[in-house]
C-alpha positions as CSV (number, residue, x, y, z in Angstrom):
1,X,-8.1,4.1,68.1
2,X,-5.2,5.6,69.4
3,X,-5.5,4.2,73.1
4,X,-5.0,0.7,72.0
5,X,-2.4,-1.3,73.9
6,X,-0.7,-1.9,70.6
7,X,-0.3,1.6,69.1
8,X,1.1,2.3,72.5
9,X,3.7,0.1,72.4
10,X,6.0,1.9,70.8
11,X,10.4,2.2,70.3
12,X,12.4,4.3,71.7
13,X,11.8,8.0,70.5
14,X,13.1,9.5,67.2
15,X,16.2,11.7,67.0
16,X,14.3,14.7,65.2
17,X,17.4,16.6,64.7
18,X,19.5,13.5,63.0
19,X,16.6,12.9,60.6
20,X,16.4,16.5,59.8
21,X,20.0,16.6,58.6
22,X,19.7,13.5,56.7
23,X,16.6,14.7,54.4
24,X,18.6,17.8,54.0
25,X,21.7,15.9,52.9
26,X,19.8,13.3,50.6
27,X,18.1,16.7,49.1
28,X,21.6,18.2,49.1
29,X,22.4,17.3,45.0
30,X,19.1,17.9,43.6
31,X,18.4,21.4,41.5
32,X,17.0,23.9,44.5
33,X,16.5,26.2,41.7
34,X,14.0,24.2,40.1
35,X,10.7,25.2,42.1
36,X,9.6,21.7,42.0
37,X,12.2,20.5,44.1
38,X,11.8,23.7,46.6
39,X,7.9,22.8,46.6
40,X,8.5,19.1,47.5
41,X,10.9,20.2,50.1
42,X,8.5,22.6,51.7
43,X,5.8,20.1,51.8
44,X,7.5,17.8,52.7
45,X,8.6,19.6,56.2
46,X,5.1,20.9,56.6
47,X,3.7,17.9,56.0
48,X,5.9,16.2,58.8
49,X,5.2,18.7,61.4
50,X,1.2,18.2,60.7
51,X,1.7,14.5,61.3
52,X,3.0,14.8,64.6
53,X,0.0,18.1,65.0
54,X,-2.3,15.6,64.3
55,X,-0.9,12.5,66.4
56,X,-0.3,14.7,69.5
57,X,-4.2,16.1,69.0
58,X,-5.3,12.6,68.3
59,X,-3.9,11.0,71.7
60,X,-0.6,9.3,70.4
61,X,2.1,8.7,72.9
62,X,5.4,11.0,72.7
63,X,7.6,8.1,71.0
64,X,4.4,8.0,68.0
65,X,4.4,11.4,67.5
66,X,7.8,11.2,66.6
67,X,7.6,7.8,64.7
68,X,4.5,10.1,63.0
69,X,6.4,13.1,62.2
70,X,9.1,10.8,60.7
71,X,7.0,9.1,58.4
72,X,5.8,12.7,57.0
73,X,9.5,13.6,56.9
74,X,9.6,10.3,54.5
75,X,6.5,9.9,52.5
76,X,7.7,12.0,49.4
77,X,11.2,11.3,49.3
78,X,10.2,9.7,45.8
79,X,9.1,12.8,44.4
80,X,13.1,13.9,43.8
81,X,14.0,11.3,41.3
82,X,10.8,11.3,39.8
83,X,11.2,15.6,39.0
84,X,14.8,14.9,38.4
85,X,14.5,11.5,36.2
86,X,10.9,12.6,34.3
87,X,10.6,16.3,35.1
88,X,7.0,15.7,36.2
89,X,4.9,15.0,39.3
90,X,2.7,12.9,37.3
91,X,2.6,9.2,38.2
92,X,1.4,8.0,34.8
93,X,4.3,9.4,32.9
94,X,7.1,8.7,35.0
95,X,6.7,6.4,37.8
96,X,4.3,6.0,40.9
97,X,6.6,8.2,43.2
98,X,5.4,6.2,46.4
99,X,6.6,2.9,45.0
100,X,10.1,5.2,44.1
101,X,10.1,6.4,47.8
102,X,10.0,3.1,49.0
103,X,12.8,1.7,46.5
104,X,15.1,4.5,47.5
105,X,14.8,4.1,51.2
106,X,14.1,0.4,51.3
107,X,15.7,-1.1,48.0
108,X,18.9,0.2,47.0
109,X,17.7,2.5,44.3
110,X,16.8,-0.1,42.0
111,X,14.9,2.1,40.5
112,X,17.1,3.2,38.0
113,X,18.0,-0.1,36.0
114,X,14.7,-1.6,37.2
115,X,12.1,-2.2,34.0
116,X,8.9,-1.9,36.4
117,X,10.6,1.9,36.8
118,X,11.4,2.5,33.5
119,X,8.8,2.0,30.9
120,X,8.6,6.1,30.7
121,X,11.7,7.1,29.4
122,X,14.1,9.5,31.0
123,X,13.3,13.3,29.8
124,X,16.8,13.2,28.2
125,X,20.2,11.7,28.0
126,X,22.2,14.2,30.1
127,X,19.9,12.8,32.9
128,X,21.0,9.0,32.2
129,X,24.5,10.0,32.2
130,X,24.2,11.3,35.9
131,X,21.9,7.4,36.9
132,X,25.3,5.9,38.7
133,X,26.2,9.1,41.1
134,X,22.8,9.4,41.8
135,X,22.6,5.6,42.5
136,X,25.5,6.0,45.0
137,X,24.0,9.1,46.2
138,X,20.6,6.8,46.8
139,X,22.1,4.1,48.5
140,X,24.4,6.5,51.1
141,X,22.2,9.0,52.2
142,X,18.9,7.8,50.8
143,X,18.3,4.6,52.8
144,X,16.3,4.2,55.7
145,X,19.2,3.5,58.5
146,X,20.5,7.2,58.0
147,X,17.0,8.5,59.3
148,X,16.8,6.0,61.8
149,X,18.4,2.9,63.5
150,X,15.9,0.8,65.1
151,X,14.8,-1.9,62.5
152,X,11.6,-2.3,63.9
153,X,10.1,0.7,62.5
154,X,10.9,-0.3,59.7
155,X,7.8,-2.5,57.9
156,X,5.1,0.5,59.4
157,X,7.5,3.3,57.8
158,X,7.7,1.2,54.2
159,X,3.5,0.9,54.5
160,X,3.6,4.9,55.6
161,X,5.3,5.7,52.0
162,X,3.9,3.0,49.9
163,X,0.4,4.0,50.4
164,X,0.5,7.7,51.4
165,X,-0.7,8.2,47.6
166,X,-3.1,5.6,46.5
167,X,-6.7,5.8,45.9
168,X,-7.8,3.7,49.1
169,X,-5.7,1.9,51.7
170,X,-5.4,-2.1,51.0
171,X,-7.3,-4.6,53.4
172,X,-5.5,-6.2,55.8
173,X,-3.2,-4.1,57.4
174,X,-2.8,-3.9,61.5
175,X,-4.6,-1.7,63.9
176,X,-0.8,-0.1,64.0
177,X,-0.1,0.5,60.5
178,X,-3.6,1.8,59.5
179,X,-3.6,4.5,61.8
180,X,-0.2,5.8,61.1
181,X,-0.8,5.4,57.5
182,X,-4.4,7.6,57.7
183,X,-2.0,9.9,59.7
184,X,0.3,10.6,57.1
185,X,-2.4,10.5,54.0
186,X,-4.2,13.4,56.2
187,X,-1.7,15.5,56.7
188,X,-0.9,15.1,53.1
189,X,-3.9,16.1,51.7
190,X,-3.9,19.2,54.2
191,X,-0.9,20.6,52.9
192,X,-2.2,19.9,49.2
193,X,-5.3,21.5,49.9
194,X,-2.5,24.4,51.6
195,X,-0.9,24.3,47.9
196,X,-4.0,26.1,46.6
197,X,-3.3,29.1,48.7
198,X,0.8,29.5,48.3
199,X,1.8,28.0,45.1
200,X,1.5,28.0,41.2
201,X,-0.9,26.3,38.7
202,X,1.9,25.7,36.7
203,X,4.0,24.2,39.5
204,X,1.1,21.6,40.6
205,X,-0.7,20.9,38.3
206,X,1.8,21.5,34.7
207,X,-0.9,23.3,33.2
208,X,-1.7,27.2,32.5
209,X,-4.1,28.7,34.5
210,X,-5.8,29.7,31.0
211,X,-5.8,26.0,30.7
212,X,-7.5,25.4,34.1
213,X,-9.9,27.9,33.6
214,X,-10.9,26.7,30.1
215,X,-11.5,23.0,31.4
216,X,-15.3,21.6,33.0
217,X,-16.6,19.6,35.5
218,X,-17.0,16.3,34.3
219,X,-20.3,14.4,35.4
220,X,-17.9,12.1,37.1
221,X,-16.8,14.8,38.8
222,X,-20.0,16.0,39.8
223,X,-21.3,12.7,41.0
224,X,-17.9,12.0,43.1
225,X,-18.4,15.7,45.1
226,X,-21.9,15.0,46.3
227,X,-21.5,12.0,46.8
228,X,-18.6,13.0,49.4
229,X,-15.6,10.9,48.1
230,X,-12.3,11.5,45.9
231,X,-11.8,10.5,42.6
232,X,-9.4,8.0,41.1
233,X,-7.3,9.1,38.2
234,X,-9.2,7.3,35.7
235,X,-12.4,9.1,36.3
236,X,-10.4,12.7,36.5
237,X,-10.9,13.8,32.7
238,X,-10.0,17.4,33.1
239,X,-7.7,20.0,34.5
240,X,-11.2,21.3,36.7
241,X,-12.0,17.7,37.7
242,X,-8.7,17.9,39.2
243,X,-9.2,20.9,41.2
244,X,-12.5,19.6,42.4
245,X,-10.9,16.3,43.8
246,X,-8.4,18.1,45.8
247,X,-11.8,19.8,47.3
248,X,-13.0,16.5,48.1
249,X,-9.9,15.3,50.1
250,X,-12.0,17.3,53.2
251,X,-14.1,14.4,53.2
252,X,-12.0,11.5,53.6
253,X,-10.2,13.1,56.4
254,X,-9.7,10.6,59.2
255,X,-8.8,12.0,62.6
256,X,-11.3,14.7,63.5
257,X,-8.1,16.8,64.6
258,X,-7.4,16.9,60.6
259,X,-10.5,18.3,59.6
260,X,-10.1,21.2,62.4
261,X,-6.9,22.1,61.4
262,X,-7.5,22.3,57.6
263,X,-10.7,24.6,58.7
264,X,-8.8,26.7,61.0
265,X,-6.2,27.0,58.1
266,X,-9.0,28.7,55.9
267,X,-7.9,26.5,52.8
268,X,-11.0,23.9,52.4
269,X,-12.7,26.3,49.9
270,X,-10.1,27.6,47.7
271,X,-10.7,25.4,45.0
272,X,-14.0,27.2,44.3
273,X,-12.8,30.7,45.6
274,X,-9.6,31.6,44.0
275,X,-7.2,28.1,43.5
276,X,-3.4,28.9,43.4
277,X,-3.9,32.6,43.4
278,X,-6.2,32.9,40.3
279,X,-9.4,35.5,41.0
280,X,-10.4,35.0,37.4
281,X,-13.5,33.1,36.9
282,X,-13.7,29.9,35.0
283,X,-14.8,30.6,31.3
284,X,-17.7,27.9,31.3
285,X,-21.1,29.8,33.0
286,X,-22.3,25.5,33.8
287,X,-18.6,25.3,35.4
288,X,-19.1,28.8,37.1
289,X,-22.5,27.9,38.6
290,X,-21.4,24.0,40.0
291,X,-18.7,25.5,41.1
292,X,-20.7,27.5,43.3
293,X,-23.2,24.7,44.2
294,X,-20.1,22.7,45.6
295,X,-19.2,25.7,47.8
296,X,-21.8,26.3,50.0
297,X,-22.1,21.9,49.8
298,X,-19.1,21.7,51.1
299,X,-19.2,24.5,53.8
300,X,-22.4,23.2,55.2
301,X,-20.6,19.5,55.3
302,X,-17.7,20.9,57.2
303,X,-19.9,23.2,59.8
304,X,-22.2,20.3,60.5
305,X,-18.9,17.8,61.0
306,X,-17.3,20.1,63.3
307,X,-20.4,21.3,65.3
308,X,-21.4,17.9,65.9
């Protein structure tokens, strides 16, 4: 995939450094004391250094490594307007954080007088008041120019961040395009899965672990797992169902490097082990005893993938 004559033509390399500075300056006037925003930021730096782990494993030339690690650098930038604006990581109500990524970078923040952004109301009107100086904040260190010059980057780095999150990539993109965009959307799902291991429940999800534990697997669920794919967020019906799609994300990885790397992490299997720190056991025995059917599933999947 990654030999083709048109992934290899690629710009001039990225200023790492310059980019770096500019995500820290565009970060600069959000609330670092809120752990959201400190999660997001962390992700988002590990997130970019597995894209270029994964392009330089997967044969990419130097200048796509770099174009790689810049669209993990990018893919989230949404995610600090939506915690700010609807104090929530959840697309359904506030507002699909891709499509905010790509208005801040892209659009001029039109996000914030925008009525396809704004059907979910602001979480209060202290945060309306600040809309204009973070508008000005948006369009001076937010848009795309002050991570990088070159223009023609530009269309594959919008498609990188518009569809890091969605169910399934759309039909009809280039050779190009779809393999940085499966880049990114693997290295995200690595560090999510990496989530289970160093964060919170209540940080990810928004929800107790009392709350976790009390949910079940829904036959949806069920029938997603073995049948090896994610789930959309219509047919996730509980807080578990939830936990077991983030378990699934192992297999739709796309480059091979991916799967090795979340292996060698050790973090494929926490959703049935101990997910975001909790060693309790869920409350449900039915929940307790698929749980452990989707274990050893999923570790025979992953040995037989990488062995082959």
């Amino acid at each position: 995939m990654t030999n083709n004559d048109e992934l290899s033509a690629m710009p001039a390399a990225i200023n790492r450094e310059r980019a770096r500075a500019a995500f820290a300056a565009y970060v600069e006037p959000y609330d670092a004391t809120d752990p959201r925003i400190a999660l997001k930021v962390d992700h988002t730096l590990r997130v970019a250094e597995l894209c270029a782990r994964i392009a330089e494993a997967s044969g990419f030339t130097p200048a796509g490594i770099d174009l790689a690690w810049l669209c993990g650098l990018l893919h989230d930038i949404g995610r600090f307007e939506q915690v700010r604006r609807w104090g929530t990581f959840n697309d359904r109500r506030s507002a699909p954080h891709a499509a905010l990524g790509v208005d801040v970078l892209f659009e001029g923040a039109s996000h914030l007088t925008d009525p396809a952004f704004t059907a979910n109301p602001a979480t209060s009107e202290c945060v309306l008041a600040e809309d204009d100086a973070f508008r000005a904040h948006a369009r001076a260190h937010g848009f795309i120019r002050a991570f990088c010059d070159d223009p023609a980057l530009d269309d594959l780095i919008r498609a990188a961040v518009a569809h890091h999150s969605e169910h399934h990539l759309p039909e009809g993109l280039d050779l190009r395009t779809r393999a940085f965009c499966d880049l990114v959307r693997d290295a995200d799902k690595i560090d999510i899965l990496h989530l289970l291991a160093i964060d919170t429940v209540e940080n990810v999800m928004g929800i107790s672990a009392d709350e976790l534990l009390s949910s079940i697997i829904s036959p949806s669920a069920d029938e997603a797992f073995f049948s090896h794919r994610t789930m959309s967020w219509a047919e996730q019906h509980t807080p578990a169902d939830g936990l077991i799609n983030r378990a699934c994300f192992a297999y739709e990885l796309v480059y091979p490097a991916s799967l090795e790397i979340a292996d060698e992490a050790g973090d494929l299997y926490l959703a049935f082990e101990r997910p975001y720190g909790i060693t309790e056991a869920f409350h449900d025995p039915a929940t307790r005893f698929t749980l452990n059917r989707m274990d050893g599933h999923l570790r025979a999947w992953v040995d037989e993938r990488l062995s082959a």
